[in-house]
C-alpha positions as CSV (number, residue, x, y, z in Angstrom):
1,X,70.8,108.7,74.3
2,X,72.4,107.8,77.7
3,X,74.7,105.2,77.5
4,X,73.8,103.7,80.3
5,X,70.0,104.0,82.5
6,X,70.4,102.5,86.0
7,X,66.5,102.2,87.5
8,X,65.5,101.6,90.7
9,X,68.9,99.2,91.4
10,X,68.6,97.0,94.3
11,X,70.8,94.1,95.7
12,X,71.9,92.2,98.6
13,X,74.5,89.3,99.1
14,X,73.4,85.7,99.9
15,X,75.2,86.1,103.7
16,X,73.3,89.7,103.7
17,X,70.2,89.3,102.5
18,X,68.8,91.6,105.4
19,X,71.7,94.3,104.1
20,X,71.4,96.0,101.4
21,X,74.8,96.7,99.1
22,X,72.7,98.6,96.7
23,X,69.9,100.6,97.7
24,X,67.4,101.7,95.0
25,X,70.0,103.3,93.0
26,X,68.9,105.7,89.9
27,X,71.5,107.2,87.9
28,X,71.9,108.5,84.1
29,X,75.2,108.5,82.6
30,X,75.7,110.4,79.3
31,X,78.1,109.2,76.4
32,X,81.3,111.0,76.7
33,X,80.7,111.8,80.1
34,X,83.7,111.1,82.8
35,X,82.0,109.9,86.0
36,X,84.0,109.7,89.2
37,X,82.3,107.7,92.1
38,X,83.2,108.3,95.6
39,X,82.4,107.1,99.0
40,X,83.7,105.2,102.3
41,X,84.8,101.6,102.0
42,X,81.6,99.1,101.6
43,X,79.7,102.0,100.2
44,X,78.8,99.7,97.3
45,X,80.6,101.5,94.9
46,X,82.5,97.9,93.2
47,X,79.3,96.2,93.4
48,X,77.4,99.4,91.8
49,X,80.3,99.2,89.0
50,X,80.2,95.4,88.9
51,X,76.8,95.8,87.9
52,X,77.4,97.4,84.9
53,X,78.8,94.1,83.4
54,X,76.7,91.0,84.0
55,X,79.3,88.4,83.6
56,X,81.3,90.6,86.8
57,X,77.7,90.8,88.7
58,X,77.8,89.2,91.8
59,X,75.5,86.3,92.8
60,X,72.9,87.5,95.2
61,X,69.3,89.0,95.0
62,X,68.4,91.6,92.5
63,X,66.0,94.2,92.2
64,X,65.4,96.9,89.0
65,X,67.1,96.9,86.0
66,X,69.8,98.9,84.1
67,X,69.4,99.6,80.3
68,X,72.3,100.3,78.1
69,X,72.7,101.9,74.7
70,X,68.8,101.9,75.0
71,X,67.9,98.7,75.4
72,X,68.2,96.1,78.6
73,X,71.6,94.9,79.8
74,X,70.7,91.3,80.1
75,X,70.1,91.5,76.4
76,X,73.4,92.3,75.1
77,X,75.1,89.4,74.8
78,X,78.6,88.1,76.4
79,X,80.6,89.3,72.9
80,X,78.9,92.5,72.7
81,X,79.8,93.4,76.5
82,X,83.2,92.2,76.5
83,X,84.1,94.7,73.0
84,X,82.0,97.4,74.4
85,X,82.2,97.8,78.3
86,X,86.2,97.9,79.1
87,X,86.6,96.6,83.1
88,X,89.9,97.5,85.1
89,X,90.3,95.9,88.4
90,X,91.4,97.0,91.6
91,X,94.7,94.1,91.6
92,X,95.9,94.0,88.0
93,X,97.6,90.6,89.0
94,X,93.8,88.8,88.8
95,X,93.0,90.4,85.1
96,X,96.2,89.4,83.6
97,X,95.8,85.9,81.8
98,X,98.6,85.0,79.7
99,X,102.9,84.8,79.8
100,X,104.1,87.8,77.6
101,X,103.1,91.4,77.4
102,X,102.1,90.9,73.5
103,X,100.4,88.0,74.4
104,X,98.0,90.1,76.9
105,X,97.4,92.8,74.1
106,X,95.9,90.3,71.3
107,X,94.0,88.1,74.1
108,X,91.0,89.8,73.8
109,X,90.9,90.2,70.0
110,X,91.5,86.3,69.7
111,X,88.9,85.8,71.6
112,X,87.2,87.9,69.9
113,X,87.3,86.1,66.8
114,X,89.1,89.2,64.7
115,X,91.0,88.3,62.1
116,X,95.0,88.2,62.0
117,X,95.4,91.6,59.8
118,X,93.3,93.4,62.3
119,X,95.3,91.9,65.7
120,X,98.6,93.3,64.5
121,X,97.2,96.4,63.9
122,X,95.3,97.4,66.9
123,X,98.0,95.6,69.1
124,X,100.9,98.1,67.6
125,X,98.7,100.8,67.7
126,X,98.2,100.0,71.4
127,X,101.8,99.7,72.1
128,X,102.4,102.4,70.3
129,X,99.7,104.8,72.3
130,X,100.6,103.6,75.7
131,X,104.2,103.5,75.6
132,X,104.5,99.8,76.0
133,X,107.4,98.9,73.0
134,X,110.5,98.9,75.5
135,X,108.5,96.0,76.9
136,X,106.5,94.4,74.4
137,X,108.6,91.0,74.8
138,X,108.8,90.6,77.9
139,X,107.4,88.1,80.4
140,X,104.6,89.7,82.4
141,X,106.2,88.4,85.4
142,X,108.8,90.9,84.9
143,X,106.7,93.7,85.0
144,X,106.0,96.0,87.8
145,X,102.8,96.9,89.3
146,X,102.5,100.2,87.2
147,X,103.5,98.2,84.0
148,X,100.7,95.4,84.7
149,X,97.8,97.9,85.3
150,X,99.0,100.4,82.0
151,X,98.9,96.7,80.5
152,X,95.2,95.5,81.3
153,X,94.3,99.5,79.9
154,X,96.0,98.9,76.8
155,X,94.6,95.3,76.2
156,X,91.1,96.4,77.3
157,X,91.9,99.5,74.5
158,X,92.7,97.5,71.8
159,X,89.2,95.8,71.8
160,X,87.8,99.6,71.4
161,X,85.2,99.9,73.7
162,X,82.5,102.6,74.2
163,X,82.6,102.7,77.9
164,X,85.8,102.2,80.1
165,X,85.0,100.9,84.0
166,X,88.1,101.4,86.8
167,X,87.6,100.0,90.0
168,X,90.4,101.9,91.9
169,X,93.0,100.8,89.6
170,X,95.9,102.9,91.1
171,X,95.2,101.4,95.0
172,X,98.6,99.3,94.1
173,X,100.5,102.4,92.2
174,X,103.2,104.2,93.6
175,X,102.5,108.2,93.3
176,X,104.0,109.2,89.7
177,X,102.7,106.0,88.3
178,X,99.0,106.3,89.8
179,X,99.3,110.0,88.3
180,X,100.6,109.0,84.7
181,X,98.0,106.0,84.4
182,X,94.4,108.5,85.9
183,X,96.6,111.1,83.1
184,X,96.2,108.3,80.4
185,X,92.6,107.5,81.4
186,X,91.4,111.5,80.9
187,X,93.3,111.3,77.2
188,X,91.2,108.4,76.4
189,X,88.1,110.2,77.4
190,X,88.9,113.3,76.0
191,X,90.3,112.3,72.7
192,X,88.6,109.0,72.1
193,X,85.5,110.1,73.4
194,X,85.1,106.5,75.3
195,X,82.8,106.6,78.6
196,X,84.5,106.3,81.8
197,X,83.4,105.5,85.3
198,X,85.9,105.4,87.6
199,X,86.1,105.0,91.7
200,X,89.4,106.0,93.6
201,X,89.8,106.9,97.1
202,X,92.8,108.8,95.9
203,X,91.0,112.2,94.3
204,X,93.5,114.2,94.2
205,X,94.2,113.2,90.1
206,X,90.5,112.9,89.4
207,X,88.0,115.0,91.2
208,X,88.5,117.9,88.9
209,X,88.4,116.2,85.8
210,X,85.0,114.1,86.6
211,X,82.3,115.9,84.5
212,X,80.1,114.8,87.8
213,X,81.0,113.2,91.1
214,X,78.5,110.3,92.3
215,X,78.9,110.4,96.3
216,X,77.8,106.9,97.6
217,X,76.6,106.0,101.4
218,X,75.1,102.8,102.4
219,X,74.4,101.4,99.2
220,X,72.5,105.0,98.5
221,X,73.5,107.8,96.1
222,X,74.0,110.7,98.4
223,X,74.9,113.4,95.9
224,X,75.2,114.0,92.2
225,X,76.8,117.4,91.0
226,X,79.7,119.0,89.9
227,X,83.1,118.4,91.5
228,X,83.2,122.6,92.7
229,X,79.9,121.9,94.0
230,X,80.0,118.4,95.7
231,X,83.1,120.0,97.7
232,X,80.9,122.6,98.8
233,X,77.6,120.5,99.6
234,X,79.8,118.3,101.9
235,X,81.4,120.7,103.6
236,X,77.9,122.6,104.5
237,X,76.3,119.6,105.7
238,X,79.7,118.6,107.9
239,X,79.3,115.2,106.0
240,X,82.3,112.6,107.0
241,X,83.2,112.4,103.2
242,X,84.7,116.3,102.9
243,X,87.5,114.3,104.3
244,X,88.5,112.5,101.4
245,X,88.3,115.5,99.3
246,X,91.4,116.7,97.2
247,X,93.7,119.2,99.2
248,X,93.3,122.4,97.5
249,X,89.4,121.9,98.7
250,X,89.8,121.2,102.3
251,X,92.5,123.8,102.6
252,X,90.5,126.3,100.9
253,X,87.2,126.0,103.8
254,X,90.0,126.1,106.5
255,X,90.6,129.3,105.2
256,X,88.0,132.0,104.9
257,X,87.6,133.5,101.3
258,X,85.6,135.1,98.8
259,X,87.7,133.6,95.9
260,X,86.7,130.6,94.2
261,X,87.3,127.5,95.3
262,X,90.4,125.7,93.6
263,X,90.4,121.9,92.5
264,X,93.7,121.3,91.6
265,X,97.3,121.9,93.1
266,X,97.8,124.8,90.5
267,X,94.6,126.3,91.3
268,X,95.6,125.9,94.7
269,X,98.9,127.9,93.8
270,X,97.1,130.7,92.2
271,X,94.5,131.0,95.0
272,X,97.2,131.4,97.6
273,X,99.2,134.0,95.5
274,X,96.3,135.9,95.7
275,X,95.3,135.8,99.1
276,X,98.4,136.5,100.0
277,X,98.8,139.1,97.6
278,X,101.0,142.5,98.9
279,X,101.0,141.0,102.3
280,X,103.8,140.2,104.4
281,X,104.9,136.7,105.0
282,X,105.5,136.5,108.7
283,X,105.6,132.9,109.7
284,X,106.8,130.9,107.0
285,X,107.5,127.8,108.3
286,X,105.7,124.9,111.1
287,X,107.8,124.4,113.8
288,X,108.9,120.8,114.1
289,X,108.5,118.2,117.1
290,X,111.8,116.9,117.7
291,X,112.2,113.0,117.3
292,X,113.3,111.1,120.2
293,X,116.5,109.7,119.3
294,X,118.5,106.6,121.4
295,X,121.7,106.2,119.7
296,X,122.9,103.7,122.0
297,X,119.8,101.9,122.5
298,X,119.0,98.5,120.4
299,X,117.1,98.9,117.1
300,X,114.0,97.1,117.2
301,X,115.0,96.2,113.2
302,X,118.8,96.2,111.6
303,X,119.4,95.3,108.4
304,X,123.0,95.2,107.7
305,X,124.7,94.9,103.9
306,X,121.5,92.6,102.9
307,X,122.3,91.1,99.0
308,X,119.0,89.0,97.5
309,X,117.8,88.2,94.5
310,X,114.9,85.9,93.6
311,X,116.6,83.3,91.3
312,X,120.6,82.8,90.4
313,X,120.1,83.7,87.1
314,X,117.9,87.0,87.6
315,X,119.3,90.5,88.8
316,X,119.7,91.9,92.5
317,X,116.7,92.9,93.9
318,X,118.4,93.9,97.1
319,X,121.6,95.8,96.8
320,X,123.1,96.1,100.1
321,X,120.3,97.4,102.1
322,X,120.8,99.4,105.3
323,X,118.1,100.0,107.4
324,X,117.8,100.8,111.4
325,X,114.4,100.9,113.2
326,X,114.2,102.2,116.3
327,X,112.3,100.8,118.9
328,X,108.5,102.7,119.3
329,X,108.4,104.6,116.2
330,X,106.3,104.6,113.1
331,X,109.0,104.1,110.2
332,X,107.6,104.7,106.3
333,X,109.1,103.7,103.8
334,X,107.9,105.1,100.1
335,X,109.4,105.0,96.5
336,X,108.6,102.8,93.3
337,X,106.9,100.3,92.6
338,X,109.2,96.9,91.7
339,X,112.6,99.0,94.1
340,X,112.1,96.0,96.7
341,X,110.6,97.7,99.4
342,X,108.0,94.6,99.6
343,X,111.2,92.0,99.5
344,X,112.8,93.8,102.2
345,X,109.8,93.1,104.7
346,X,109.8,89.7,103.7
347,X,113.6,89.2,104.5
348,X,112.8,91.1,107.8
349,X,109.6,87.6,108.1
350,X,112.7,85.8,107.2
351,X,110.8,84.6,103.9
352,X,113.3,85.8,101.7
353,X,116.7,84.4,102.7
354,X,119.8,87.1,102.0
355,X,122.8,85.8,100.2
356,X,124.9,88.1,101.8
357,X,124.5,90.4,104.8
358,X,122.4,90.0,108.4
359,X,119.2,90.7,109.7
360,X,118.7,91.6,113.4
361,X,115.3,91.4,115.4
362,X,115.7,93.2,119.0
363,X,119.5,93.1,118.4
364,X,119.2,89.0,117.8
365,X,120.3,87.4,114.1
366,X,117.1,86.1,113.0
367,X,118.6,82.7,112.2
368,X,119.2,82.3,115.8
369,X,115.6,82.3,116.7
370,X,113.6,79.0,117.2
371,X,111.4,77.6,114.5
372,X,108.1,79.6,114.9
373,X,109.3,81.9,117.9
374,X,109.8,84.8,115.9
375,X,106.4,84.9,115.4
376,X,104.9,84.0,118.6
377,X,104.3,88.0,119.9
378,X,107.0,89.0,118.6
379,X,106.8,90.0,115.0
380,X,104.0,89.9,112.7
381,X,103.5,91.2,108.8
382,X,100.0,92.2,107.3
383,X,100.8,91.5,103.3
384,X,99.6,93.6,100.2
385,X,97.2,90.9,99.1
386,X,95.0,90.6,102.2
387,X,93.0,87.7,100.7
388,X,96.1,85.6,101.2
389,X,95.2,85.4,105.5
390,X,91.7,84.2,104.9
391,X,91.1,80.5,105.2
392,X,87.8,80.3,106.8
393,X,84.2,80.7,105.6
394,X,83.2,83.9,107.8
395,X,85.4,87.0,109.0
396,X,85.0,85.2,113.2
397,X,85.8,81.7,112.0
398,X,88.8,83.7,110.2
399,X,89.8,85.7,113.6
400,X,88.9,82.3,116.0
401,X,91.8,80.5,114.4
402,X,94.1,82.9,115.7
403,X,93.5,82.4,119.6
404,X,92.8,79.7,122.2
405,X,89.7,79.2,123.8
406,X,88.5,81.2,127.1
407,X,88.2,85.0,126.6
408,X,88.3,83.9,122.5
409,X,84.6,85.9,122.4
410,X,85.7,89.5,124.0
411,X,89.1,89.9,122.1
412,X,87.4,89.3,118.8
413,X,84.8,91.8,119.6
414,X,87.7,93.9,120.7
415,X,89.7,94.0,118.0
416,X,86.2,93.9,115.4
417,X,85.5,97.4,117.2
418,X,88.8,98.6,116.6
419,X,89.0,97.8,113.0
420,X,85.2,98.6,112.1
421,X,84.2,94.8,110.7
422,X,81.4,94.2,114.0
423,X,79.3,94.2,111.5
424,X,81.0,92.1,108.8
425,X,81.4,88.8,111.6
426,X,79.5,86.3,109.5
427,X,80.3,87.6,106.0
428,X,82.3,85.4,103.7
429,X,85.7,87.7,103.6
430,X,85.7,87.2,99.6
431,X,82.7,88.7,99.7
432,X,83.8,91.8,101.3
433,X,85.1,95.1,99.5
434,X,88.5,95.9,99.0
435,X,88.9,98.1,102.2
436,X,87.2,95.5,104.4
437,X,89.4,92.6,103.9
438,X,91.9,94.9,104.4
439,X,90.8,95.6,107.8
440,X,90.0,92.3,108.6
441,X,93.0,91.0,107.9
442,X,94.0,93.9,110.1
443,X,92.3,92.4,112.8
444,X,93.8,89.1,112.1
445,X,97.4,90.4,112.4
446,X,96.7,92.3,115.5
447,X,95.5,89.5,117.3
448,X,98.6,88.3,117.4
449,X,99.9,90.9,119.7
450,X,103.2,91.7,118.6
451,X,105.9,93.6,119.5
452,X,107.1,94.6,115.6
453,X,104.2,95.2,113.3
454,X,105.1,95.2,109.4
455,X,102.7,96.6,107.5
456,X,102.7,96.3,103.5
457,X,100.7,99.3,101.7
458,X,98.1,99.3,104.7
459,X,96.1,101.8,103.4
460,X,95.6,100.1,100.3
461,X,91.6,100.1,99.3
462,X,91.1,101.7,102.6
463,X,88.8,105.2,102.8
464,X,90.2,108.5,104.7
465,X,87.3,108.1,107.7
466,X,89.0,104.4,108.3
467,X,92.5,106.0,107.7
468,X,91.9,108.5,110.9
469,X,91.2,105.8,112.7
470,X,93.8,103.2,111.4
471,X,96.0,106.3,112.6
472,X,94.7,106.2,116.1
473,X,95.1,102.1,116.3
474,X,99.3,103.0,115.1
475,X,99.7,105.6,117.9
476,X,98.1,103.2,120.3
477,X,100.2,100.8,119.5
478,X,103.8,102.7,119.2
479,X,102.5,103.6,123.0
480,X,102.1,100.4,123.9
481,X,105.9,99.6,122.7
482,X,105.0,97.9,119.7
483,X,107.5,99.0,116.4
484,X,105.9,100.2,113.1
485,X,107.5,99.3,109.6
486,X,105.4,100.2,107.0
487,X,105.9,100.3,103.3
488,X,103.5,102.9,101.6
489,X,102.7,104.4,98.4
490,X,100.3,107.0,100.3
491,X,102.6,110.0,100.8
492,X,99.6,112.0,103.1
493,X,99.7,109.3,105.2
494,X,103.2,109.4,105.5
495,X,103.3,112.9,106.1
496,X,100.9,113.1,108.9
497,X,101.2,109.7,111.0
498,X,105.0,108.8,110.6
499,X,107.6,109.6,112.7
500,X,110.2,108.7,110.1
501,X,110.3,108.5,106.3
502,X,112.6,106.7,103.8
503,X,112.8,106.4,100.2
504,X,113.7,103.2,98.1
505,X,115.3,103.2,95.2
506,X,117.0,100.6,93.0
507,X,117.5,98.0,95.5
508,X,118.4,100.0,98.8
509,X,117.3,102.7,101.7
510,X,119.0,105.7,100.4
511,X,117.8,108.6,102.8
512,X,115.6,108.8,105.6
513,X,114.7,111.5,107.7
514,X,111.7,113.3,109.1
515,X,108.4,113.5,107.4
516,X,108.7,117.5,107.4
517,X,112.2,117.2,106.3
518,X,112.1,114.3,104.0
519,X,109.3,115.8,101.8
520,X,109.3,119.3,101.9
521,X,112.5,118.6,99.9
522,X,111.2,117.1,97.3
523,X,109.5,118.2,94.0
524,X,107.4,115.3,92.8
525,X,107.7,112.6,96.0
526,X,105.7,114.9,98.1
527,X,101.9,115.6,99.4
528,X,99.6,117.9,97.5
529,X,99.5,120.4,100.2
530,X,103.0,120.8,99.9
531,X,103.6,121.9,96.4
532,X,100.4,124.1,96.5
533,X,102.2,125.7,99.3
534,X,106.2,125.8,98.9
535,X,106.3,129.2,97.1
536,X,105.1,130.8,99.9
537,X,105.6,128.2,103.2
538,X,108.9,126.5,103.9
539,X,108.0,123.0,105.1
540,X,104.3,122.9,105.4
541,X,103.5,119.3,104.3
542,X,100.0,118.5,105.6
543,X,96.6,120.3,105.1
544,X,96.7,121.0,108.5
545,X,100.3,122.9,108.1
546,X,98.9,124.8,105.4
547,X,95.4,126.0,107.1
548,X,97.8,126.8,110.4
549,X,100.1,129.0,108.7
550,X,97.2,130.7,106.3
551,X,95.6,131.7,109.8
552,X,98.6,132.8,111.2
553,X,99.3,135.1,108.4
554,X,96.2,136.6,107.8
């Protein structure tokens, strides 16, 4: 028996009702089955998944139905859903309801109506499983982002549902967290047996390990198949979605072979051995573009010796940070999640105030600038949570607060071309997915026209067509004069766009240097390309590296 019947799905939001989010959708999926769902931002893949549990459905117009464990989904009532379909969300800050970490775990179960005996056990098991003992006292509000999300797994886990739903629930991990929690979610499928449907525009960690891969476009399922089979149905119909495929895929159909086509980095490894097999290794290395470097010239950002920490009584977050910007670059900075690589862009906003040390914008202390000038073209920051710009009703009442009268009309059409939302200008922005509010409030930010852009995890939610393009916007901009500082948990990106890379750790900056340099040194802070690669190329980072020095060789 399928666990859950989706039949002839239809829907379209109240603001949308001539755009369909979900068009006629018809899928089967099997208990025990791991389904991965892919596709570009606004594909419908959170509303499809919404869907599946009637008190998340969104309010709009509805066509078809979706039976599950046999019988209608409207007829399973609001206890039987919540104990049997598990939901993860995208920000794990809006799932998490209570103070304390043991708290969280025994939520659900009290509301449940489970009896005391049974709480204590399933919340120790839980702890136990996941790992969560070392902090199973603590105040949520100490925990970082990696913490909270393994949290709302294990408190979902406890209640032992049959069928576990993620709605990209690493978009806010750092690398080696978002790895260890998609590791956690395959144990539970495998060794619990529990359903999961998952969407990530990160596939690296779960395209191989999805028993079938639903590709989503318009609303529409495009494709359902196997993940060896999905890469190679994309790639023959030059479909825009081959570009969000793992790296060991789009490295393997830059290079011609008759071997079969890997899915994971080790795969990857093995597949290069081979090709390369008793051959000579003649060019083992990409040759890098030199960085312009103006010592004597101003940094656009200097932080000097900065001390902060959030309360008297709680520890540094901030440990005498050191960080130089130069002027028209894109700087990256990656590590951690709860280092204070966030903290340090709001010091630079001036938000958070430094104890100790100083903070120069364009060589000029930032407590010497006028109330509001600092923002007036000169700097601007586009935050993690980008529902926290949007005041307005619809995305153009949003972007018309942001500019005077006149030419108000061309430079929001402008900038809605740029950052793909033309077609969102009279949606309500909460009613947008994930990657579209981020690119609105893209938009937003850029209307400002500044000079130094901060940008925190800007990639966040957003899908690898919008990501090329996002590129093209940065470049655009460094050529225009404007500074980049970004803080990013997306290492490809990194790789590819940035013109310097730095890593955070426990309160400070303590290397930075170019992308090839910076991660071809490293084991586990590095792309996917790159470790498939480093036993045979020196300091190929990118895809692009790879497939370059693969031709070269042959």
């Amino acid at each position: 028996m399928a666990h859950f019947e989706i039949k002839n799905l239809s829907f379209s939001y109240p603001t949308a009702k001539d755009r369909l989010a979900l068009n006629n959708i018809n899928l089967n999926i099997e208990k025990g089955e791991y389904i991965a769902v892919c596709g570009k931002s606004g594909s419908g893949k959170t509303t499809l998944l919404k869907h599946l549990k009637s008190v998340l459905a969104p309010h709009g117009s509805v066509r078809g139905e979706i039976i599950f464990e046999g019988k209608p989904l409207s007829q399973a009532d609001l206890r039987e859903q919540s104990s049997k379909i598990g939901y993860v969300m995208q920000n794990p800050d809006n799932q998490i309801v209570t103070d304390k970490v043991w708290h969280e775990l025994a939520f659900g179960l009290e509301s449940l109506g489970e009896d005391q005996k049974t709480i204590r056990l399933r919340v120790a098991e839980m702890a136990s499983y996941f790992g969560i003992q070392g902090w199973f006292h603590k105040s949520v509000t100490e925990l970082s982002g990696g913490q909270k999300q393994l949290l709302n797994l294990a408190s979902i886990m406890a209640m032992q549902p049959t069928v576990l739903i993620l709605d990209e629930p690493t978009s806010q991990l750092d690398p080696i967290a978002a790895a260890d929690f998609l590791n956690t979610v395959r144990k539970i499928n495998l060794e619990l047996g529990t359903t999961v449907i998952i969407t990530e525009h990160r596939l690296e960690d779960i395209f191989h390990a999805a028993d079938r891969v639903v590709v989503m476009d318009k609303g529409s399922i495009f494709a359902v198949d196997e993940p060896r089979n999905i890469g190679k149905l994309l790639k023959e119909q030059n479909n825009e979605m081959f570009a969000a495929m793992p790296s060991p895929v789009q490295i393997y159909y830059g290079v011609e072979s008759d071997l079969k086509c890997p899915l994971t980095v080790r795969e990857g490894r093995n597949w290069l051995s081979q090709v390369f097999e008793n051959k000579e290794i003649k060019e083992k290395s990409i040759i890098e573009e030199m960085r312009r470097e103006d010592e004597t010239g101003v940094p656009a950002i200097s932080v000097k010796e900065a001390w902060f920490r959030y309360s008297k009584e709680s520890q540094d977050v901030l440990k005498g940070v050191n960080l130089n910007v130069p002027k028209e670059t894109i700087f990256a900075i990656v590590g951690g999640n709860g280092t204070g690589k966030s903290t340090t862009l709001k010091s630079i906003c001036n938000i958070c105030k430094p104890y100790r040390g100083q903070i120069l914008i364009d060589g000029k202390r930032i407590e010497k600038y006028k109330s509001g000038e600092l923002f007036k073209g000169n700097l601007a920051m586009l935050p993690q949570d980008p529902q926290s710009l949007f005041v307005k009703k619809t995305v153009k009442e949003d972007l018309e607060e942001m500019l005077n009268k006149g030419d108000r009309e061309k430079r929001i059409e402008e900038v809605a071309d740029i950052c793909d939302i033309s077609h969102l200008l009279e949606s309500h922005p909460y009613d947008l997915s994930g990657g579209e509010q981020q690119r609105t409030a893209l938009a937003k930010v850029l209307l400002t026209d500044p000079k130094i852009l901060l940008l925190d995890e800007p990639t966040k939610g957003i899908d690898n067509f919008f990501k090329l393009k996002f590129a093209d916007i940065l470049k655009k901009l460094k050529a225009s004069g404007v500074t980049v500082l970004m803080v990013s948990h997306d290492v490809e990106f990194c790789a590819k766009y940035a013109d310097i890379v730095g890593m955070f750790f426990d309160g400070n900056v303590i290397t930075a240097n170019t992308p090839k340099k910076f991660f071809a040194q490293n084991s586990f802070y590095t792309t996917a390309a790159n470790r498939m690669s480093r036993h045979i190329f020196e300091n190929a980072i990118t895809n692009e590296d790879v497939i370059k020095l693969c031709q070269m060789n042959k």
